[in-house]
C-alpha positions as CSV (number, residue, x, y, z in Angstrom):
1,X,14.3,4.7,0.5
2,X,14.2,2.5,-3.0
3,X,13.8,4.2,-5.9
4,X,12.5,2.1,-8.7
5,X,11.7,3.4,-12.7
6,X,8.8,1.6,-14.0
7,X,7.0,2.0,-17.1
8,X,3.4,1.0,-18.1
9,X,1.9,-1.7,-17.0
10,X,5.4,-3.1,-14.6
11,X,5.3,-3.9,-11.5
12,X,6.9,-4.1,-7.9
13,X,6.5,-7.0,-6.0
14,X,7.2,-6.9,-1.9
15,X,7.8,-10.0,-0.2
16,X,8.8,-12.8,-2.4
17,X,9.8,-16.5,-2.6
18,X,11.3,-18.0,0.3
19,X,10.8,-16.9,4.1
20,X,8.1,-14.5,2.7
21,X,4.7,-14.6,0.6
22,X,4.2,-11.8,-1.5
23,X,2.4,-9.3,0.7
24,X,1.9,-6.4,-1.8
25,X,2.3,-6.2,-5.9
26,X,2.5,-2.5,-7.2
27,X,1.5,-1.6,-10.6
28,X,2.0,1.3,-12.9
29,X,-1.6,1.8,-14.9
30,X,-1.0,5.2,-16.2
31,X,2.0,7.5,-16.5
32,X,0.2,11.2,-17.8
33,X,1.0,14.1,-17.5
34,X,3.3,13.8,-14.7
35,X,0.8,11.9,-12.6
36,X,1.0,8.3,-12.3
37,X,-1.8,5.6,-11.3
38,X,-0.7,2.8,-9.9
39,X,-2.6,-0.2,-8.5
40,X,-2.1,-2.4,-5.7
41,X,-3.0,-6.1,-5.1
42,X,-2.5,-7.6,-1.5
43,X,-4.3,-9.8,0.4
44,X,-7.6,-8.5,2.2
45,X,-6.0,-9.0,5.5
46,X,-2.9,-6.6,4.3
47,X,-4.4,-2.9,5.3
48,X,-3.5,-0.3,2.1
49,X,-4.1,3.4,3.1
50,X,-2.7,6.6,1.6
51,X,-0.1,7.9,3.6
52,X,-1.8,10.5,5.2
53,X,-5.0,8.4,6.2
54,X,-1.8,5.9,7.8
55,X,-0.9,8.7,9.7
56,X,-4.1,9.5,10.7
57,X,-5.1,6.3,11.8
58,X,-1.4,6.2,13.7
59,X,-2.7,9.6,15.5
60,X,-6.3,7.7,16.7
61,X,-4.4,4.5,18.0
62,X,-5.1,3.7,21.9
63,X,-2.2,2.9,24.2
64,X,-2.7,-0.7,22.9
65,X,-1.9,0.6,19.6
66,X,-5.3,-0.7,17.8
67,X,-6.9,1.8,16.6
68,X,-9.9,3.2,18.6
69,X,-11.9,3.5,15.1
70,X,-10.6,1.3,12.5
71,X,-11.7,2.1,8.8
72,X,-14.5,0.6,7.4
73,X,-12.7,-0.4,4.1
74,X,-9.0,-1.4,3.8
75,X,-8.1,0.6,0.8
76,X,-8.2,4.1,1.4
């Protein structure tokens, strides 16, 4: 696992120059508390879920591996 600090308003970008596009940037909005709110920018074909809707959708998936009832939305 990476482990990155960030403060307000930084970012992680994954993918990058080169062999790849950028496929996800990750920014920290808020830090409060504790809690922090981050925002994500990909492109509308790169599926972002929570973890636990991922899983979720993992558990649903056909033998094909699509899933049998994809989401209606793409950011969860």
């Amino acid at each position: 696992m990476l482990v990155l600090s960030r403060k307000n308003m930084e970012s992680v970008v994954v993918g990058g120059p080169g062999r790849f596009e950028r496929m996800l940037k990750v920014t920290v909005l808020e830090i409060l508390n504790g809690k922090g709110r981050l925002g994500f920018e990909a492109d509308a074909s790169v599926p972002v879920h929570r973890a636990e809707v991922w899983e979720q959708i993992c558990e649903s998936n056909g033998a094909d591996g699509v899933p049998e009832n994809p989401p209606a939305d793409v950011a969860s």
